[in-house]
C-alpha positions, 0 to 999 in steps of 0.5 A, a space after each residue: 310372866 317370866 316368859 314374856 320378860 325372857 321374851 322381851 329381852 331375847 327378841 330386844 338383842 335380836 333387834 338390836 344386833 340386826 340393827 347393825 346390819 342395816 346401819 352399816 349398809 344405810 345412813 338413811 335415818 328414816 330407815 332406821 325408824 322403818 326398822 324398829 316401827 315394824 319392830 315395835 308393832 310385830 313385838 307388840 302385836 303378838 304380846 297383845 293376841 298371846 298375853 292380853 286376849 281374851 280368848 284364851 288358848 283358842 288359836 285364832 287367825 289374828 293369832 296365827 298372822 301375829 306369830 307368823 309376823 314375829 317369825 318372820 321377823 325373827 328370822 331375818 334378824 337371825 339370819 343376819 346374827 351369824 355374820 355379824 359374830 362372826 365380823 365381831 371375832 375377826 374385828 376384835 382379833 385384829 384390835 387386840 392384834 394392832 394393840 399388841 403392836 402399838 400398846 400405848 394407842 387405845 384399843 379399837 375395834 374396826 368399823 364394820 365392813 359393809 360388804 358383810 353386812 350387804 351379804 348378810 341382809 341379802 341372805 336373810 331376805 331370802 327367809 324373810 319373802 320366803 315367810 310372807 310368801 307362804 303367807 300370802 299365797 303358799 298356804 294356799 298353793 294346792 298341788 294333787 300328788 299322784 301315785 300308783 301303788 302295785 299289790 299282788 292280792 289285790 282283789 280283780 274288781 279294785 284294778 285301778 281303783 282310785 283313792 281321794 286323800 285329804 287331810 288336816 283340814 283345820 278349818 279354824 284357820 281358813 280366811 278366804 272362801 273362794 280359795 277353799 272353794 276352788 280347792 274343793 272343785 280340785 278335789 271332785 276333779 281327780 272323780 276318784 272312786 272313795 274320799 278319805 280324810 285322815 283327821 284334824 278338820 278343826 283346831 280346836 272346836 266344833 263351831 270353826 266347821 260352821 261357816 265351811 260347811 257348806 263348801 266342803 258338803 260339796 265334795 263327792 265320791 261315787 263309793 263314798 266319803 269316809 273319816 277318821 279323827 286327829 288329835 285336834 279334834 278333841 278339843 284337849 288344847 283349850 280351856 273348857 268350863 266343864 267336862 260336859 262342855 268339852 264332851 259336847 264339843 265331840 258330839 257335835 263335831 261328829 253330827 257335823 262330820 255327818 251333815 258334811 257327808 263324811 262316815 266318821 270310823 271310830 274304831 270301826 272298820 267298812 267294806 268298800 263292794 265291788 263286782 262282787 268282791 270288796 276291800 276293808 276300810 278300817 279307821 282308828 281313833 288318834 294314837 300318837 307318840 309323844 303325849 298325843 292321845 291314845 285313843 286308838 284301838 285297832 284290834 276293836 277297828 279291826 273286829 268285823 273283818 277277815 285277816 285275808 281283806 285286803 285292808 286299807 287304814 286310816 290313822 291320823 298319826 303316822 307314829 302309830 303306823 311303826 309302833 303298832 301297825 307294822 306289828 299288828 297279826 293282821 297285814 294292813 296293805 296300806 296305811 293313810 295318815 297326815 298329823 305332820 304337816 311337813 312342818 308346812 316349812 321345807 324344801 322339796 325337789 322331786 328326784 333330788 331333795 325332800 327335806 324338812 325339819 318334820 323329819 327330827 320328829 317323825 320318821 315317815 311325815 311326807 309321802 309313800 314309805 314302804 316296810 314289810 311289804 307294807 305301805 303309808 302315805 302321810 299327807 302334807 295335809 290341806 290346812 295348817 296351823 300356827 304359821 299361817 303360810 307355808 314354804 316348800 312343802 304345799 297343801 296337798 290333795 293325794 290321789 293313789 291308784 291301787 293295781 293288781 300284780 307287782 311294780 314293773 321295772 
């Protein structure tokens, strides 16, 4: 309950400060009520999906739409809040200044300068039509990033062998099928040797695959369509009634893997054959930093295979690549992760800038990262979560082509 009155209270000055902005531009009273109606039901509508629902913790699209309206929200008034303390100092300055000089006047504050105030609102419309951008369309914005990684022992066979990478699937979040559709479609296109998918394919239950099986049936890959589990796929971030009920959940989650066509690693490692010569494909249980689940166990993954394989990796979290992989006795060539995200926030400019607040929290979340002749790719994942939209860093479908020899200059 304290809360929600903290959050009654924090979201009322933020409404009300923004509100100075838009008064100083506007004398129209009508937008006055336009501004606090969408007020109201943004504040109301999140209290009612958050406070009130009866569907608990389970994280639902309506929810995800009803934080993603009070983010954006918030953030316009944001935005606007810096201006106008910043307006404040100065005006109080110059009253206590023209107070000095006329002490028997009454102290008063200049009116707010409107030039500030149209500043302000235009600054922050750019993070406001940034948001529902994201949501309208972002989300759904699928990009296929390409990229060609050179190793010297590379087996002759796996010259310009083709990797598909998929990741985050978070199928609990999806509200338009023809767009996972085409998505899909988008996938088979890159006619890439093997598909991976690196975790995460609900939210929280088994039950939100139900209605995509059938699309994501569709993928292919001619050698084959392997996965891993993330840490959603557990079911750790709802209430269950029993241990058994939560215990189930797993197993059906894994049948469903199953019937889609995905060959789920727990802790078990492949051989991916060629001409003769073959590659290992290990996959990992989540382990994650942070109090994410530990329930990877790479020397178990690893148990059937040669130290001389070459290996490629499947592990949700790319913290576990730093603090375990990197360290492990056997040489993991590269490693495929997703869990991040990009925080589905940031700004990306090919040659100039990458950025996101992801980058506090994890020191590889979007790319290829290269360290003792090891390599990750962290995938920008294909769903998302909480936030239903994303800003600069889009859904993303990974294509990676493994050469033989090194990188030429």
């Amino acid at each position: 309950m304290i809360r929600w009155i903290l959050f009654a209270i924090l979201f009322i000055l933020l409404t009300l400060y923004g509100f100075q902005a838009v008064k100083t531009v506007t004398k129209q009273t009508w937008v006055y009520y336009l501004f606090f109606g969408i007020a109201i039901i943004v504040a109301g509508n999140f209290i009612f999906q958050f406070a009130l629902s009866s569907e608990g913790r389970v994280l639902t699209p309506r929810k995800s739409y009803a934080f993603g309206f009070l983010l954006t929200f918030m953030a316009f008034n944001l935005v606007l809040i810096p201006f106008l303390i910043g307006e404040d100092i100065i005006r109080g300055a110059i009253g206590l200044y023209e107070k000095r000089l006329s002490p028997k006047e009454v102290f008063h504050l200049p009116s707010r300068r409107k030039f500030i105030s149209q500043i302000a609102l235009g600054l922050a419309a750019i993070p406001f039509s940034s948001l529902l951008y994201g949501m309208y369309k972002g989300k759904y914005d699928f990009r296929v990033l390409n990229y060609t990684l050179h190793f010297e022992d590379l087996p002759d066979a796996f010259d310009g062998y083709r990797i598909t990478q998929i990741s985050d699937i978070h199928s609990g979040s999806f509200d338009d099928k023809n767009k996972i559709a085409y998505a899909i479609d988008l996938i088979n296109e890159q006619a890439s040797d093997v598909l991976l998918f690196t975790g995460d394919m609900v939210n929280n239950k088994a039950s939100e695959m139900l209605p995509w099986m059938d699309t994501f049936s569709k993928l292919k890959a001619k050698d084959g369509k392997f996965s891993v589990l993330g840490n959603h796929d557990y079911g750790d971030y709802v209430d269950w009634n029993t241990h058994a009920e939560k215990s189930q959940n797993l197993e059906d989650l894994k049948t469903i893997q199953k019937d889609i066509g995905f060959d789920l690693l727990l802790n078990e490692s492949r051989y991916l054959e060629k001409d003769g010569q073959r590659l290992a494909l290990v996959g990992v249980e989540n382990w994650g930093k942070g109090g994410f689940k530990k329930a990877g166990d790479l020397e178990k993954a690893a148990s059937k295979i040669q130290p001389d394989d070459f290996k490629i990796l499947m592990s949700h979290d790319p913290s576990h690549w730093e603090a375990k992989v990197l360290n492990d006795p056997y040489h993991y060539h590269l490693t495929l992760s997703g869990h991040t995200h990009g925080m589905q926030f940031g700004i990306e400019i090919p040659g100039w800038v990458k950025w996101s607040p992801a980058k506090w929290r994890y020191k590889q979340w979007a790319g290829i990262y290269t360290e003792s002749g090891q390599h990750i790719n962290v995938n920008r994942g294909f769903g998302f979560l909480g936030f239903p939209g994303r800003v600069g860093i889009w859904p993303e479908i990974t294509v990676i082509e493994l050469k033989k020899g090194s990188k030429e200059v």
